[in-house]
PDB file with SEQRES, HELIX, SHEET and CRYST1 records, atoms N, CA, C and O in Angstrom:
SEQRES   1 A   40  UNK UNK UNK UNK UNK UNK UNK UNK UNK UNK UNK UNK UNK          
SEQRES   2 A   40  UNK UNK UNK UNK UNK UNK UNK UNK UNK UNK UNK UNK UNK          
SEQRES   3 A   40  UNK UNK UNK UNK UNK UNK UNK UNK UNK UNK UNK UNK UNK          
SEQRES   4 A   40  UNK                                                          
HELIX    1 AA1 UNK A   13  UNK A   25  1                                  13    
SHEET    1 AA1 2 UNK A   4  UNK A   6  0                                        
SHEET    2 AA1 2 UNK A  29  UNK A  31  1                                        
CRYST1    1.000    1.000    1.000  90.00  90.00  90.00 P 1           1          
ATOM      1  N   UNK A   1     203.195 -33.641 -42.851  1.00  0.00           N  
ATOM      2  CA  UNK A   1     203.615 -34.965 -43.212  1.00  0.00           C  
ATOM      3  C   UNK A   1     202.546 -35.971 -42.777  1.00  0.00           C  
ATOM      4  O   UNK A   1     201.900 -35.881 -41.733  1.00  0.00           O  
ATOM      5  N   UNK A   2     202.414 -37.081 -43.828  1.00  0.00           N  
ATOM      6  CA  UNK A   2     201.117 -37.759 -43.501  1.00  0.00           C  
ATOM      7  C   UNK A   2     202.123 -38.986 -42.648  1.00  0.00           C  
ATOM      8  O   UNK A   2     203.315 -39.241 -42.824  1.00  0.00           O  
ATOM      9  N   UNK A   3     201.229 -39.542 -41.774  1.00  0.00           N  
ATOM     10  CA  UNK A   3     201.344 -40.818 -40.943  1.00  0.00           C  
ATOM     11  C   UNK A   3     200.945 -41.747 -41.112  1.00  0.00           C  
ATOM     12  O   UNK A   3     199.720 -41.729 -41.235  1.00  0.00           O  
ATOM     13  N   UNK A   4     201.451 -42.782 -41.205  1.00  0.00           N  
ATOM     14  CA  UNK A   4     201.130 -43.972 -41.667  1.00  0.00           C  
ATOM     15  C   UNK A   4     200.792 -44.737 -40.449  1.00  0.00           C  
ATOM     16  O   UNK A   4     201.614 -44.805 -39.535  1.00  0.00           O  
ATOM     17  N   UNK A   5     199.326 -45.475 -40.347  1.00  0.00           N  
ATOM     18  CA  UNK A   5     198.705 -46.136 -39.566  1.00  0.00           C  
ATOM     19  C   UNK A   5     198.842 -47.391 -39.741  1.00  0.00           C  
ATOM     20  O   UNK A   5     198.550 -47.820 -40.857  1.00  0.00           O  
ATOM     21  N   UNK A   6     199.231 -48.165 -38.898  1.00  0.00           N  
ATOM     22  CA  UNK A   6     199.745 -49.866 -38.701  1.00  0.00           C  
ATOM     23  C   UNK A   6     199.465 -50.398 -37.464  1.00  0.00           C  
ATOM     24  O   UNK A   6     199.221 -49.869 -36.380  1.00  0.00           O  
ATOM     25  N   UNK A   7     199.567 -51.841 -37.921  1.00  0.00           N  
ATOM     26  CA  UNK A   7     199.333 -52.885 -37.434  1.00  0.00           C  
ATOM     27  C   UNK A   7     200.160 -54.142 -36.910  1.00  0.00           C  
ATOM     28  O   UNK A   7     201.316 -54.155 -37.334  1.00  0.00           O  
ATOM     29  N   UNK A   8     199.885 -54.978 -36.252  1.00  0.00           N  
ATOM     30  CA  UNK A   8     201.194 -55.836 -36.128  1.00  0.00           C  
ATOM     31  C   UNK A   8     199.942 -57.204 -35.690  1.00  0.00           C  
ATOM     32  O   UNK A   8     198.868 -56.963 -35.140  1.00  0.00           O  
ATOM     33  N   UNK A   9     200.389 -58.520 -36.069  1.00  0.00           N  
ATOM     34  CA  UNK A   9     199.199 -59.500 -36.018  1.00  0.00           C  
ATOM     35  C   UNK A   9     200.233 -60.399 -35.572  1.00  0.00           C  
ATOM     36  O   UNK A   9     201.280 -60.596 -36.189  1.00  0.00           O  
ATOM     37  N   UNK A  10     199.804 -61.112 -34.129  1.00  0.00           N  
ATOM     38  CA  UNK A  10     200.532 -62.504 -33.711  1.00  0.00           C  
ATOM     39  C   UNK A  10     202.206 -62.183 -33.920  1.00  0.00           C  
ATOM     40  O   UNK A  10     202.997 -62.697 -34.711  1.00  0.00           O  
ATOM     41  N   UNK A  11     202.446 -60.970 -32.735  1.00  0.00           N  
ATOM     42  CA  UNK A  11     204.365 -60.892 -32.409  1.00  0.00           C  
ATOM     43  C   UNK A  11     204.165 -61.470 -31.417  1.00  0.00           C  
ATOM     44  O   UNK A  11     203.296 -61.510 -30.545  1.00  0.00           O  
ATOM     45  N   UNK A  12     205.504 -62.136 -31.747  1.00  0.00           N  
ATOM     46  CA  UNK A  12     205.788 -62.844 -30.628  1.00  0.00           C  
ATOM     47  C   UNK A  12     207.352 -62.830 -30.988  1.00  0.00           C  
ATOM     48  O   UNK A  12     207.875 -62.813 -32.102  1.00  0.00           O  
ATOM     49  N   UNK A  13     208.111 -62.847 -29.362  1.00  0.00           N  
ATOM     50  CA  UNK A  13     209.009 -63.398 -29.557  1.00  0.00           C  
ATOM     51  C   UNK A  13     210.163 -62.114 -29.722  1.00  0.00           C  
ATOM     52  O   UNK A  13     209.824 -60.930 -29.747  1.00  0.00           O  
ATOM     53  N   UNK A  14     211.598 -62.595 -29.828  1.00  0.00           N  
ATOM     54  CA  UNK A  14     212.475 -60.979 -29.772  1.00  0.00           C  
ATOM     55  C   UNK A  14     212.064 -60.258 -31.102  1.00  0.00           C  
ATOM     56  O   UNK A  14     211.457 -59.188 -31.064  1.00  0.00           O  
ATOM     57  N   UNK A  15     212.447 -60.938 -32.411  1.00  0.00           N  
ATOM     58  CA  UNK A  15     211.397 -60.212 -33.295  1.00  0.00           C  
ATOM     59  C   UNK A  15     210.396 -59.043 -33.587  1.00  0.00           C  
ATOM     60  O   UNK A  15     210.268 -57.865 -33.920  1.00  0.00           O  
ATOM     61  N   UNK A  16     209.768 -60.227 -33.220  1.00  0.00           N  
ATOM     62  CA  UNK A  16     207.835 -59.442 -33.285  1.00  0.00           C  
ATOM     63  C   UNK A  16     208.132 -58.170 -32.045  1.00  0.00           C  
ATOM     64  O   UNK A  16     207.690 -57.084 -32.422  1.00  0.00           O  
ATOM     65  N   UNK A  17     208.712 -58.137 -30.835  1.00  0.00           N  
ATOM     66  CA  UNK A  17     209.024 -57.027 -29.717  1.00  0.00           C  
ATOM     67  C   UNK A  17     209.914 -56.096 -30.477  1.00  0.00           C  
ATOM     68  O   UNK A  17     209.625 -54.915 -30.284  1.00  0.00           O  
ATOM     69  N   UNK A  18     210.866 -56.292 -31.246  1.00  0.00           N  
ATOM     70  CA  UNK A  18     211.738 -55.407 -31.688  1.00  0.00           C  
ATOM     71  C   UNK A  18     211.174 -54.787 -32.863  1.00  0.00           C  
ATOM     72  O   UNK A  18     211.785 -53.746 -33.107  1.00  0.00           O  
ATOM     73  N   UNK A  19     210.243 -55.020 -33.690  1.00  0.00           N  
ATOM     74  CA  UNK A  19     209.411 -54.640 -34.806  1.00  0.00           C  
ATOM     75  C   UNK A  19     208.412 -53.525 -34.287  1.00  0.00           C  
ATOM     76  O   UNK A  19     208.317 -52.390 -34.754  1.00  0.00           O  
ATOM     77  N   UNK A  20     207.762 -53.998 -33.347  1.00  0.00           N  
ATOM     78  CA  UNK A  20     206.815 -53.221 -32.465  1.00  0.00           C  
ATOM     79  C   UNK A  20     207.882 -52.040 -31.807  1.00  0.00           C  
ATOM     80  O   UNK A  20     207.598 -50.895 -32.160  1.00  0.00           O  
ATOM     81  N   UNK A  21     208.786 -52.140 -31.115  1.00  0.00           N  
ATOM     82  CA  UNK A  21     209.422 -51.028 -30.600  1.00  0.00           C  
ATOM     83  C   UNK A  21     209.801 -50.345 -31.764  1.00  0.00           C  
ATOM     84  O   UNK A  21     209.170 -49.293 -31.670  1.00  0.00           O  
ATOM     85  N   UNK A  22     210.411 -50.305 -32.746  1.00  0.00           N  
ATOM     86  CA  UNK A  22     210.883 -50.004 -33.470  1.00  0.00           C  
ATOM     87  C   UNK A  22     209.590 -49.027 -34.288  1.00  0.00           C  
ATOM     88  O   UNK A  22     209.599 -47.812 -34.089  1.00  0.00           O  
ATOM     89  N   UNK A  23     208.769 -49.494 -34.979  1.00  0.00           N  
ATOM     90  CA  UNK A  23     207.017 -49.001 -35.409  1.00  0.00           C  
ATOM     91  C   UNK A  23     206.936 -47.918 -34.304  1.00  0.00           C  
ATOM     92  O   UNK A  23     206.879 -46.798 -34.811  1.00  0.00           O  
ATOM     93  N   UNK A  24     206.913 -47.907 -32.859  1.00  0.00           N  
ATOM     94  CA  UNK A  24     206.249 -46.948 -31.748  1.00  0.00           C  
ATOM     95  C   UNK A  24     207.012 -45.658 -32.033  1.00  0.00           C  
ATOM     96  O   UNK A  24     206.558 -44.514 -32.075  1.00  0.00           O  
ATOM     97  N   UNK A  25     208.772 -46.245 -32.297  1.00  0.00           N  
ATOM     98  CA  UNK A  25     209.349 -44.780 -32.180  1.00  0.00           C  
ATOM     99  C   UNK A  25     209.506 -43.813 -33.248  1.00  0.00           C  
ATOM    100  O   UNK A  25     209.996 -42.685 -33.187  1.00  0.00           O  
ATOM    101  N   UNK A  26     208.834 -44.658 -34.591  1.00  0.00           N  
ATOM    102  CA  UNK A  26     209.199 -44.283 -35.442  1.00  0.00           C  
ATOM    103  C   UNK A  26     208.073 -42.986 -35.820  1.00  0.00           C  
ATOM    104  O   UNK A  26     206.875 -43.037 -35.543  1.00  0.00           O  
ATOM    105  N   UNK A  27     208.927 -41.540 -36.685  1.00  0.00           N  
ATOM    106  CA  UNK A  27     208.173 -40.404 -36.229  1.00  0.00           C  
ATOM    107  C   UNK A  27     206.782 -40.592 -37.270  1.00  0.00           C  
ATOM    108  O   UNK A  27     205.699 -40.097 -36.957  1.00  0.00           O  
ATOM    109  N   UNK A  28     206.933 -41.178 -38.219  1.00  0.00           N  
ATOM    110  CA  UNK A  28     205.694 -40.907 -39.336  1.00  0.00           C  
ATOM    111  C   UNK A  28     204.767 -42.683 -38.945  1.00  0.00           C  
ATOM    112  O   UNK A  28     203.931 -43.087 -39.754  1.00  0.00           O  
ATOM    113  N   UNK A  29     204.893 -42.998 -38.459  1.00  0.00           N  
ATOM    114  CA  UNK A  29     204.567 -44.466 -37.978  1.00  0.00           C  
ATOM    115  C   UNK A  29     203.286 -44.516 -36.819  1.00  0.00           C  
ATOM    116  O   UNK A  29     203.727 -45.059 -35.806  1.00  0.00           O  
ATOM    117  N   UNK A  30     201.643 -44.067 -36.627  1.00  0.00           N  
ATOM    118  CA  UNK A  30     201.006 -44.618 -35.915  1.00  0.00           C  
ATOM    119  C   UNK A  30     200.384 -45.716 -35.711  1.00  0.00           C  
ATOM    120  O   UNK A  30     199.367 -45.991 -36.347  1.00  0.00           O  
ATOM    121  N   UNK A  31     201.003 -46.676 -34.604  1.00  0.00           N  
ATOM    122  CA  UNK A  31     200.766 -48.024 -34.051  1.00  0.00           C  
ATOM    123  C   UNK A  31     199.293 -47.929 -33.634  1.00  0.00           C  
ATOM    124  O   UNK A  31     198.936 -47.131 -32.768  1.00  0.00           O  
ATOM    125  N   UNK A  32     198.635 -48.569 -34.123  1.00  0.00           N  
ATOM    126  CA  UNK A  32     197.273 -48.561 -33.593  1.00  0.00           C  
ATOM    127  C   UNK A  32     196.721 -50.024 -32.803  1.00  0.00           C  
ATOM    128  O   UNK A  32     195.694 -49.991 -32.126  1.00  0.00           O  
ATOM    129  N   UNK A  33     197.429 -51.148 -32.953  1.00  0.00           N  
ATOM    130  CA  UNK A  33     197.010 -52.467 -32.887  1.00  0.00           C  
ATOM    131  C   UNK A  33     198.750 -53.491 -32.695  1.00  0.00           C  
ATOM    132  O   UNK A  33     199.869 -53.330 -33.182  1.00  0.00           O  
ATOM    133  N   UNK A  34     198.315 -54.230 -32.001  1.00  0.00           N  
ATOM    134  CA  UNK A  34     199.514 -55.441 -31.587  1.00  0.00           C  
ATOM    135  C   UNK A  34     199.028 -56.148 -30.906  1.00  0.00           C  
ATOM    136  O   UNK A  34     198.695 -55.965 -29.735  1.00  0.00           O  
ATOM    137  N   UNK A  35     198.894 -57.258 -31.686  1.00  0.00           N  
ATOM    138  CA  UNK A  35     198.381 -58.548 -30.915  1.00  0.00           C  
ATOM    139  C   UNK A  35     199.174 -59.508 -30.987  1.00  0.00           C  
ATOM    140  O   UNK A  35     199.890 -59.548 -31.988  1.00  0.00           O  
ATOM    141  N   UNK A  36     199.332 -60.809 -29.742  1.00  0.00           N  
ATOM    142  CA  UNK A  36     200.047 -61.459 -30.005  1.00  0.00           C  
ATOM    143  C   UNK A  36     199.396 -62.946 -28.819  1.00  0.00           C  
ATOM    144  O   UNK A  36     198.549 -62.881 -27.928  1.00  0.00           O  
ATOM    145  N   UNK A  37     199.939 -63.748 -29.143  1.00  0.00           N  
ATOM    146  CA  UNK A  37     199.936 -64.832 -28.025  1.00  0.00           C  
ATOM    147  C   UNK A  37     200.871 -65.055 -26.914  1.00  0.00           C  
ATOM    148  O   UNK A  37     202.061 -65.266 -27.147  1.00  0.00           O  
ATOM    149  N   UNK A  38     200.391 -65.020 -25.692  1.00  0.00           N  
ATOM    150  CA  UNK A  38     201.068 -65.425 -24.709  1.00  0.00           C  
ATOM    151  C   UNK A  38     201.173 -66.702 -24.274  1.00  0.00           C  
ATOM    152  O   UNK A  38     201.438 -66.742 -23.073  1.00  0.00           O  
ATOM    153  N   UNK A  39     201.032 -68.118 -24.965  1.00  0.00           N  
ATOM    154  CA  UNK A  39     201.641 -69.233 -25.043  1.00  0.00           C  
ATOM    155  C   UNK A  39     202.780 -69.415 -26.266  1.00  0.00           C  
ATOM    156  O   UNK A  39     203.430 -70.443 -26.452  1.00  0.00           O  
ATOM    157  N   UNK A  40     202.863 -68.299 -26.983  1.00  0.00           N  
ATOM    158  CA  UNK A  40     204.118 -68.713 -27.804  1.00  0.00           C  
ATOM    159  C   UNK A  40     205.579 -68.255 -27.455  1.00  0.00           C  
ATOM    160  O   UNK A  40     206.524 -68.623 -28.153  1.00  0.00           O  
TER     161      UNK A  40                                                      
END                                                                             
């Protein structure tokens, strides 16, 4: 099974954290990148 490689640009917030957790656990899903701001 192929894996799909992703990204996540400027999470912030419960959202953007629950998108990202969600992407990490997922089995065909490699997270490679998450960036975000820590003043937002």
């Amino acid at each position: 099974m192929t894996q799909i490689k992703a990204g996540i640009i400027n999470v912030s917030g419960y959202v953007g954290s629950e998108l990202a957790r969600l992407l990490y656990q997922h089995p065909q899903v490699e997270l490679k990148s998450v960036t975000g701001r820590g003043a937002a």
